[in-house]
C-alpha positions in Angstrom: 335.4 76.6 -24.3 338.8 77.2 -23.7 338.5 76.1 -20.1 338.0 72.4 -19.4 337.1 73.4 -15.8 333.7 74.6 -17.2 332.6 71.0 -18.5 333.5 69.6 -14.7 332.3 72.2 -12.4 331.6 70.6 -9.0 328.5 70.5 -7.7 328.5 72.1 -4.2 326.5 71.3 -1.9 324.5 73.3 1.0 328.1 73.2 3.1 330.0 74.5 0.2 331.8 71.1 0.2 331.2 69.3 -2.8 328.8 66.4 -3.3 330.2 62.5 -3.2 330.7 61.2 -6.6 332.9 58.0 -6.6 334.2 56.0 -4.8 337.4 57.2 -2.8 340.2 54.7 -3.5 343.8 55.7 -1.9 346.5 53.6 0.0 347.7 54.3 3.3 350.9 56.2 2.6 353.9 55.9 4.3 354.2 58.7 6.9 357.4 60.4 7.8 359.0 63.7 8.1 359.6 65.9 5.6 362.9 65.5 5.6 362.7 61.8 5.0 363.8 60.4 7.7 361.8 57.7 9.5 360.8 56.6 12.9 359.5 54.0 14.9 355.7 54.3 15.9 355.6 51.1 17.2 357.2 51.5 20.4 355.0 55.0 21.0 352.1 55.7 23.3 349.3 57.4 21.9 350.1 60.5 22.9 353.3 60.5 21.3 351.7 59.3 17.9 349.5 61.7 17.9 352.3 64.7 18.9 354.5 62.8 16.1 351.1 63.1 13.4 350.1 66.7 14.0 354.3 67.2 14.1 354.2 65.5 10.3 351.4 67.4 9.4 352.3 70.8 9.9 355.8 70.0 8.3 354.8 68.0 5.2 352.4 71.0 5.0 355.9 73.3 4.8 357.3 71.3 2.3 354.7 71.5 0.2 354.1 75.0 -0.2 357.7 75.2 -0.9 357.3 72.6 -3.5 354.9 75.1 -5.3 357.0 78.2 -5.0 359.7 75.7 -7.0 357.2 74.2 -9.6 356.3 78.4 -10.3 359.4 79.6 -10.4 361.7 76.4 -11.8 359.0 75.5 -14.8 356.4 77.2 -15.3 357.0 80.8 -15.5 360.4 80.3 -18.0 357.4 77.8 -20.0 355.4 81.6 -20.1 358.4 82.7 -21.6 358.9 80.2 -24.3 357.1 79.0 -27.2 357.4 75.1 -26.4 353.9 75.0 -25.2 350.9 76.4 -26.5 350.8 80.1 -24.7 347.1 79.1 -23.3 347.6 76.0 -21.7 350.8 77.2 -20.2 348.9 80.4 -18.7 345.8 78.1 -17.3 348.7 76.1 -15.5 350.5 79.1 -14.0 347.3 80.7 -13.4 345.7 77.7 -11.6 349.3 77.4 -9.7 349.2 80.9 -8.1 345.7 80.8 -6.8 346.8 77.2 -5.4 349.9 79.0 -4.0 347.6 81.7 -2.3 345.9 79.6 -0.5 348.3 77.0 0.6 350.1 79.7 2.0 347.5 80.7 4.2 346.1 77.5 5.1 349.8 76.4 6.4 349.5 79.5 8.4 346.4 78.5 10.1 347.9 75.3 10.8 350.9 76.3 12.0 348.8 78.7 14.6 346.1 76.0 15.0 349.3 73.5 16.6 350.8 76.3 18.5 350.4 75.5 21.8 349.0 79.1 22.7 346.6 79.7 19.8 342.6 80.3 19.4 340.6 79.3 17.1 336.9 79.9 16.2 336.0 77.0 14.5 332.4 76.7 12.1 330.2 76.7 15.3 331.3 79.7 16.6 333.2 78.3 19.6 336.5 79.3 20.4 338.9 77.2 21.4 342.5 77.8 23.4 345.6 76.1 25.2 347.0 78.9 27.7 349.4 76.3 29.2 352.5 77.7 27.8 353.9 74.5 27.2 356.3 74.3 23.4 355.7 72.5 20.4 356.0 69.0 21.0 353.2 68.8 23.4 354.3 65.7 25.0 350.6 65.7 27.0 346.9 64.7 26.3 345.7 68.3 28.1 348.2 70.2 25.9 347.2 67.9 22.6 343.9 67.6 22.8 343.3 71.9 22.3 345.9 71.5 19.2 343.5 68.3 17.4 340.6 70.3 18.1 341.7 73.4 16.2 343.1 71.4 13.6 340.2 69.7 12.9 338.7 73.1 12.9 341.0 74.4 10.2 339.7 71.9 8.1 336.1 72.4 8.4 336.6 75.8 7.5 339.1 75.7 4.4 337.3 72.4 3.1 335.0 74.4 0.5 338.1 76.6 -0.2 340.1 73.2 -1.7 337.6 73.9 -4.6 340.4 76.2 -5.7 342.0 73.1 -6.9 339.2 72.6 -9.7 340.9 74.4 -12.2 344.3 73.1 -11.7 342.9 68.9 -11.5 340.6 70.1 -14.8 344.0 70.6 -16.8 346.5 68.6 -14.9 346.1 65.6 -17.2 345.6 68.0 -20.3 348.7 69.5 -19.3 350.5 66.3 -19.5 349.3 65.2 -22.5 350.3 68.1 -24.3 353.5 68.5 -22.8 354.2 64.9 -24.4 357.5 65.1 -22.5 358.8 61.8 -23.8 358.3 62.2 -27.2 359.5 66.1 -27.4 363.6 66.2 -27.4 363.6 70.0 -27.7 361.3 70.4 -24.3 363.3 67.7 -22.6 366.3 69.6 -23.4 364.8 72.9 -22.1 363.0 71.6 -18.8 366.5 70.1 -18.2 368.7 73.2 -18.3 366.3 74.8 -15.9 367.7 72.8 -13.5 371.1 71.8 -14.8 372.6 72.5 -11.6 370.3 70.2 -9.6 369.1 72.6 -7.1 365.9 70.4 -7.1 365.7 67.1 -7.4 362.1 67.0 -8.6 361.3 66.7 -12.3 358.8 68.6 -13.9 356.3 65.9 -14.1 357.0 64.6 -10.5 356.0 68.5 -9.3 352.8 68.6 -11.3 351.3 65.6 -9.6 352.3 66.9 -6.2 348.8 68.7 -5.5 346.7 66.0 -6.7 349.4 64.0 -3.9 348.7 66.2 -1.3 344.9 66.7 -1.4 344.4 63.2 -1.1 347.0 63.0 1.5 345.1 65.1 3.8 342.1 62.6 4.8 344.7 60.2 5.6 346.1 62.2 8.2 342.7 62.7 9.7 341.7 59.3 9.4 344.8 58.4 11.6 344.0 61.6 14.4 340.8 60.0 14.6 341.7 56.8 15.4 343.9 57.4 18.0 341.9 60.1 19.6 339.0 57.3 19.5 341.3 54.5 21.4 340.7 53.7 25.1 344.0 54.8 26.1 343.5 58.4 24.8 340.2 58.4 26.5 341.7 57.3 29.7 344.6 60.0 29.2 341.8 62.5 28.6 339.5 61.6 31.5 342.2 60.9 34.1 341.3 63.9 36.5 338.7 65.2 39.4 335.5 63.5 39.6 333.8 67.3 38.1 336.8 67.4 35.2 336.1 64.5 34.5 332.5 65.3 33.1 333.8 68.0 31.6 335.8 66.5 30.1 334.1 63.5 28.4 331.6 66.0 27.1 334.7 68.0 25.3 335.8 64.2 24.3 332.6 63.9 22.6 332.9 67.0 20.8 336.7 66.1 19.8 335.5 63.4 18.2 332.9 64.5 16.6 334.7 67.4 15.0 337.5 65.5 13.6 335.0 63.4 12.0 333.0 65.8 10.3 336.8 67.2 9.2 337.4 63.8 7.9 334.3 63.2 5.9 334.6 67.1 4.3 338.2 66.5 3.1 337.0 63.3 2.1 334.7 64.4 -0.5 336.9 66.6 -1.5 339.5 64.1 -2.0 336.6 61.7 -3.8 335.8 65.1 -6.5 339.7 65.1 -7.5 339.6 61.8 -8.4 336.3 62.3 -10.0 337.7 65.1 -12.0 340.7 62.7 -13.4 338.6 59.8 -14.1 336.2 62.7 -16.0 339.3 63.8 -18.1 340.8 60.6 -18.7 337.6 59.2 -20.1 336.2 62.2 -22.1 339.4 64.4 -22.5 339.9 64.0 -25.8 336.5 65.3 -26.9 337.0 67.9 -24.6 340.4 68.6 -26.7 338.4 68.1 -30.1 335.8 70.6 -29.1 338.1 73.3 -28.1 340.2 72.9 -31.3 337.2 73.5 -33.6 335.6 76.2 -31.3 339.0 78.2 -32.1 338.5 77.4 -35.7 335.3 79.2 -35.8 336.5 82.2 -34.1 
């Protein structure tokens, strides 16, 4: 009872990716570095895109993990600390926010090694897969890129059933904010602003809670795009471009590409359809949920 995760448990299926609920409904972001500056794709080959995407990935990726590290140490453990909040709620969020940390952490680490240009993967059939060219990060070729999207797309299929570690922290993420009621609580205002009265950061609070549920949904976009390059003729041609026996080679490791990085599309994209599941759940039944766990603690 007092977990609202264990109303919403996903329902997994035989692939450990949880089942389709919804319908997935996300815009196409914006995509630039992480340190905000932008670029012009238009004048890019596809090759260049797709060095500049897997570039974006892995550094968006950086950033975001660092975002954590600030939201745990800025926010929530001082709130541990305090009495502002009620002491459960406040330990479910810092809870769910370390096991989220965790993995982050090592999922940027298998992307960062997945894009080196001198990295093996295994991926979920038990191939392995490696670049020995020696070339650096940007790649800057189709034979140097195409090893990189392939263990990418790899990395995915592997950690998609592990992004059910984001259960807990979706369950409470709208609970959170409604108890926090920031707006309406002068004394928490006060405090959540003199943990940052220097401006170190300039996130809020609020803006770093909603930066997981951001980023999950994120991810399917960035695949979405990989694909569709990879899929164009002129990557195809750039693949293909060799000896009449690489060549056949080749087109059969261009079917596989392409394969892979759709199965690593549709698995983030059911995860990405179960976290909007979760706040549509929450938003529509959280107050009973709320109303329950108030009167179970009443009988204890």
């Amino acid at each position: 009872m007092d977990k609202l995760g264990n109303y919403c448990d996903p329902i997994w299926d035989d692939d450990g990716i949880v089942a389709s609920t919804s319908a997935l409904k996300m815009e196409e972001p914006e995509f630039e570095t992480g340190d905000g500056k932008n670029f012009n794709r238009s004048k890019m080959n596809v090759i260049e895109k797709l060095d500049r995407i897997v570039h974006e990935l892995v550094e968006t990726e950086t950033v975001f993990v660092k975002d954590l590290e600030n939201l745990i140490r800025t926010y929530v453990q001082p709130l541990q600390v305090q009495l502002f909040l009620p002491p459960n709620d406040v330990n479910r969020l810092a809870a769910s926010c370390a096991s989220m940390l965790n993995f982050q952490k090592e999922f940027l680490e298998e992307l960062q090694e997945a894009s080196s240009p001198c990295s093996e993967l295994e991926d979920d059939d038990g191939r392995a897969w490696s670049n020995r060219a020696g070339t650096r990060f940007p790649f800057r070729s189709a034979e140097n890129l195409k090893y990189a999207i392939l263990r990418i797309s790899c990395v995915f299929c592997n950690a998609a059933a592990k992004f059910k570690k984001y259960s807990p922290y979706c369950a409470i993420y709208l609970h959170i904010q409604t108890v926090l009621k920031i707006d309406q609580n002068l004394v928490l205002q006060k405090f959540l602003h003199s943990l940052n009265i220097k401006r170190e950061h300039s996130e809020t609070f609020e803006s770093y809670l909603i930066k997981p549920v951001q980023r999950i949904l994120r991810y399917p976009l960035f695949l979405k795009e990989i694909s569709s390059l990879c899929s164009s003729p002129a990557m195809m041609q750039a693949l293909t471009k060799c000896q009449q026996q690489q060549r056949e080679n080749n087109n059969q490791f261009y079917k596989y590409l392409l394969n892979k990085i759709k199965n690593a599309c549709e698995k983030m994209e059911k995860v990405a359809e179960y976290i909007n599941e979760m706040q549509r759940i929450y938003e529509q039944y959280g107050h009973l949920f709320d109303q329950a766990q108030c009167l179970y603690k009443s009988l204890r």
